[in-house]
N, C-alpha and C positions, 0 to 999 in steps of 0.2 A: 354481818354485824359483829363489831367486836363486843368480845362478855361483856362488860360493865365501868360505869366511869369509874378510875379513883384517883383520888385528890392527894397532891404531897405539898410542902412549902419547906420551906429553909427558912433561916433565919430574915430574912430584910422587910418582911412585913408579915407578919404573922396572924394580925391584927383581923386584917383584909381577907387572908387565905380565912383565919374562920367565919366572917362574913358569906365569903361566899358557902362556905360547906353549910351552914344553916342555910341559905337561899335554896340550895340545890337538894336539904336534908340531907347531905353525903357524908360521913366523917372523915376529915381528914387521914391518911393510914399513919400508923409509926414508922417515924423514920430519925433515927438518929445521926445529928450533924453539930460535930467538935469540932472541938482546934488543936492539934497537939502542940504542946512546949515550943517547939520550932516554928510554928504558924501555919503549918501545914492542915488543909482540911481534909476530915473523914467523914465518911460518908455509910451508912447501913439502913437500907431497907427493909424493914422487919416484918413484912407481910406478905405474901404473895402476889404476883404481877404478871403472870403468866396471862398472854394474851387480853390482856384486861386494855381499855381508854386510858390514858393515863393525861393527865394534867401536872403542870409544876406550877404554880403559883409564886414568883419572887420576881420581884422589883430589882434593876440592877442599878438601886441608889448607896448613898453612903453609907454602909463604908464599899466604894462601888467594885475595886478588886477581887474584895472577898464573896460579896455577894454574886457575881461571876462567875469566879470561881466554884460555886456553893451549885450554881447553875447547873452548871456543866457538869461535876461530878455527880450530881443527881438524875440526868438524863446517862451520862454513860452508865450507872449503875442499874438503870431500867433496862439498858438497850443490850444491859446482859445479862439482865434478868428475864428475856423474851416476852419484854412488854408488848401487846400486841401495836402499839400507834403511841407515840409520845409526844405532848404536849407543849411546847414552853410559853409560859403564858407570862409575859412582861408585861404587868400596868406601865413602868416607866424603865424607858429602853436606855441605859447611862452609852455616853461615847458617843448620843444621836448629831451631839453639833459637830463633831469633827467628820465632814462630809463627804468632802470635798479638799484635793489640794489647794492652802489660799498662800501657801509661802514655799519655794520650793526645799525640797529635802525633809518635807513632814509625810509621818503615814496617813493614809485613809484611816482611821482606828471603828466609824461604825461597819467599816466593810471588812476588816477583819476579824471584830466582833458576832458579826454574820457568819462567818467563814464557820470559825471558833463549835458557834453553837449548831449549827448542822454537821460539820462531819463528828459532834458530839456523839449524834446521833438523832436530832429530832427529826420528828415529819412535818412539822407543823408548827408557827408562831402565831398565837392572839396576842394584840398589843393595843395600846392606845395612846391616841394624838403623839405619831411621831415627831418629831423636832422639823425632819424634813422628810417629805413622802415619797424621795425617791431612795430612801434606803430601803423602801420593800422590794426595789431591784436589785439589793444586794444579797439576795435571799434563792436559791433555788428551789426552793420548794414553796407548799402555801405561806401565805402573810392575809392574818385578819386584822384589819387598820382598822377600830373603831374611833368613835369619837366620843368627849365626855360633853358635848356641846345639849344632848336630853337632860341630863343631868342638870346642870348648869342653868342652863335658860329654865328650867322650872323654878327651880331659886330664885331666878331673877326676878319673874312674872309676880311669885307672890310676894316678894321680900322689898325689890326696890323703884321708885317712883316710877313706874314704865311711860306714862302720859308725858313727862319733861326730861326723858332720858337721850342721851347720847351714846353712842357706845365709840370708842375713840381706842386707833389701835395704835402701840406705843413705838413701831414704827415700818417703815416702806415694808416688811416682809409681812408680816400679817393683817396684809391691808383685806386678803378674801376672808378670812376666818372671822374680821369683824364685820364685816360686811354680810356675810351671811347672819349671824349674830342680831347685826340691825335689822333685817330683811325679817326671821321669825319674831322679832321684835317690834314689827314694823314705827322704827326709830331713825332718826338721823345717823351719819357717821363720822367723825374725824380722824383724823391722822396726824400723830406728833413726829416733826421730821429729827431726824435724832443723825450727829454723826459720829461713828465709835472710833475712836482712837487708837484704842489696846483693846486686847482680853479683860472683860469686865470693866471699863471704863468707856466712858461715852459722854457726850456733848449735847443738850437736848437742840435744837434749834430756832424751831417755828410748828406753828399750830393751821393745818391745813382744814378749815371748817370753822363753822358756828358753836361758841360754848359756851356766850354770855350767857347765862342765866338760868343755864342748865345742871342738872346731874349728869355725873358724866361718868362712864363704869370702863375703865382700862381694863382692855382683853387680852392676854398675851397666853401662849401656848406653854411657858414655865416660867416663873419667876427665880432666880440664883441668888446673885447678891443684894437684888430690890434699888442697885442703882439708878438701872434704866425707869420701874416702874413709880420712885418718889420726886425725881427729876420732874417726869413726865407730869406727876402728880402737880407739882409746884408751878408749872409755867401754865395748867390748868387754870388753877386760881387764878393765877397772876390776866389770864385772859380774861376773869371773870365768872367762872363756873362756879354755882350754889354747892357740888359738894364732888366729891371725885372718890367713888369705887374701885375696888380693882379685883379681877377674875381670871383664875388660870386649872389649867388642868395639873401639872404639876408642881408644886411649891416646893424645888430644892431646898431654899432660903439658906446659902452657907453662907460661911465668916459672918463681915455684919449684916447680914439682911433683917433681923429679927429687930436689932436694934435701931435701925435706918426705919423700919416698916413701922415700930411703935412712936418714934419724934417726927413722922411726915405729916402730910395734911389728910391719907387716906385714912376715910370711916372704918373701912371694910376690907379685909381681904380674902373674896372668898377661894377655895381650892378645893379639890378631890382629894381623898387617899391613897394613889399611886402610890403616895411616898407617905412614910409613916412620922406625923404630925402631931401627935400628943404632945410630946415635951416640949415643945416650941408654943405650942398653943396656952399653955402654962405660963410660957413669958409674954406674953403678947395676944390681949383679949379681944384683938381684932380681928384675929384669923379664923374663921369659918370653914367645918371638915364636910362636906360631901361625901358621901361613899358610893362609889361605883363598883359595888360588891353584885348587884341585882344585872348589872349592865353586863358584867365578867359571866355572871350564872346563866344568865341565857342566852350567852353567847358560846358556852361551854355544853350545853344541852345539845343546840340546834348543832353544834359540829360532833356531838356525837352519834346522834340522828340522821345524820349525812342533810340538813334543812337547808335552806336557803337563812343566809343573816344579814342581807342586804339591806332589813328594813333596820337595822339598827345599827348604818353607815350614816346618821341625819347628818 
């Protein structure tokens, strides 16, 4: 058994990292992380880590370079610190859509991302709702895939009309995640056929299902620019739907999404804190924060435990 948990974080969600460390009663340790004049990051861990659990807590959202960056030099600085077992613990894994080659002469970027953070030095990745789930093959060592789908569906049950709800996925790739979705919901499903043109541009099409008259809650695994999801929102009504929701595990929301998201027809948008969402939620009183702080903490116990966390793959 290694000595004892301890908890670091960097800068890209801070918020979150102390969430969890009251969930777990843990305190975060000191750890000091600059920028020098140049942009270059420093890094000092000011407590000992000898042989200790070690966890990193950071999101590798915007500004997503630095926080990476911020990453990685924080595990290399454990792994010469004779941390006993190093942690990297991503709510939101940045670079997950680039997957796959779709044009030729581009890199894989989550697979050398992967690369990146293991020969950093970790043993180990917790993460949640990857983009796509075969990048925990691009990992040799563990990968804990969770899901924010507990979280979520609790919100949902008591917050929005479940008895006349739809749950409608905003297109062909996440047609299982709302389908399960509907399933512990037990609610209809649709699916909006959408065809993308460019990066961040998209075409909505056709509406595969029933939504006269319904609530209807768009699922999607992150929301970015909120093209795809206001689109989708509008050909909703347009079909007839009493009010149109929308729900995601990661709310990037760059460029205009905030502003797209506040002029749509959606009530609602609820999200997680993967990504650190205050200032945005400032502009836009639509946005609802979940925090998947409790779901991080005992998922960080039971692997220090050596437990089983299957029950908390819903």
């Amino acid at each position: 058994m290694l000595k004892e948990i301890k908890l670091l974080t960097g800068n890209s969600n801070k918020l979150l990292a102390e969430e969890v460390s009251n969930h777990l009663n843990i305190p975060i340790i000191d750890t000091t992380v600059k920028t020098f004049s140049d942009g270059e990051i420093s890094i000092q861990i000011n407590e000992n880590v000898r042989g200790d659990d070690t966890f990193v807590i950071q999101s590798t959202c915007t500004p997503v370079n630095n926080n990476l960056m911020e990453l990685l030099l924080m595990i290399d600085a454990l792994k010469r610190a004779s941390a006993g077992r190093i942690t990297a613990v991503i709510p939101y894994y940045g670079y997950a859509r680039q997957d796959r080659k779709v044009q030729p002469r581009v890199p894989i970027s989550s697979k050398l991302v992967a690369d990146l953070i293991e020969v950093a030095g970790t043993h180990r990745v917790l993460t949640i709702d990857l983009h796509a789930g075969q990048i925990q093959g691009f990992f040799n060592i563990p990968v804990d895939h969770l899901y924010a789908t507990p979280v979520l569906l609790d919100y949902i049950k008591n917050n929005l009309p479940v008895d006349n709800l739809v749950v409608v996925s905003p297109d062909a790739g996440g047609v299982e995640r709302a389908r399960f979705m509907a399933g512990k919901l037990d609610c209809s499903l649709a699916i909006v056929d959408k065809r993308r043109e460019e990066a961040n541009v998209c075409t909505v099409m056709n509406v595969i299902g029933d939504v006269k008259g319904k609530d209807t809650l768009l699922l999607d695994d992150l929301i970015d620019t909120a093209g795809t999801i206001t689109l989708a929102a509008q050909i909703l009504m347009e079909r007839g739907a009493n009010s149109v929701n929308a729900a995601c595990t990661h709310a990037v929301l760059s460029g205009p999404a905030v502003e797209r998201l506040c002029n749509s027809v959606v009530k609602q948008v609820i999200a997680t804190n993967t990504i650190p969402l205050d200032s945005k939620r400032e502009k836009c009183s639509r946005i609802t924060i979940l925090s998947v702080a409790r779901l991080l903490g005992e998922a960080i116990e039971r692997i220090h435990v050596e437990s089983s966390i299957s029950s908390l793959f819903v």
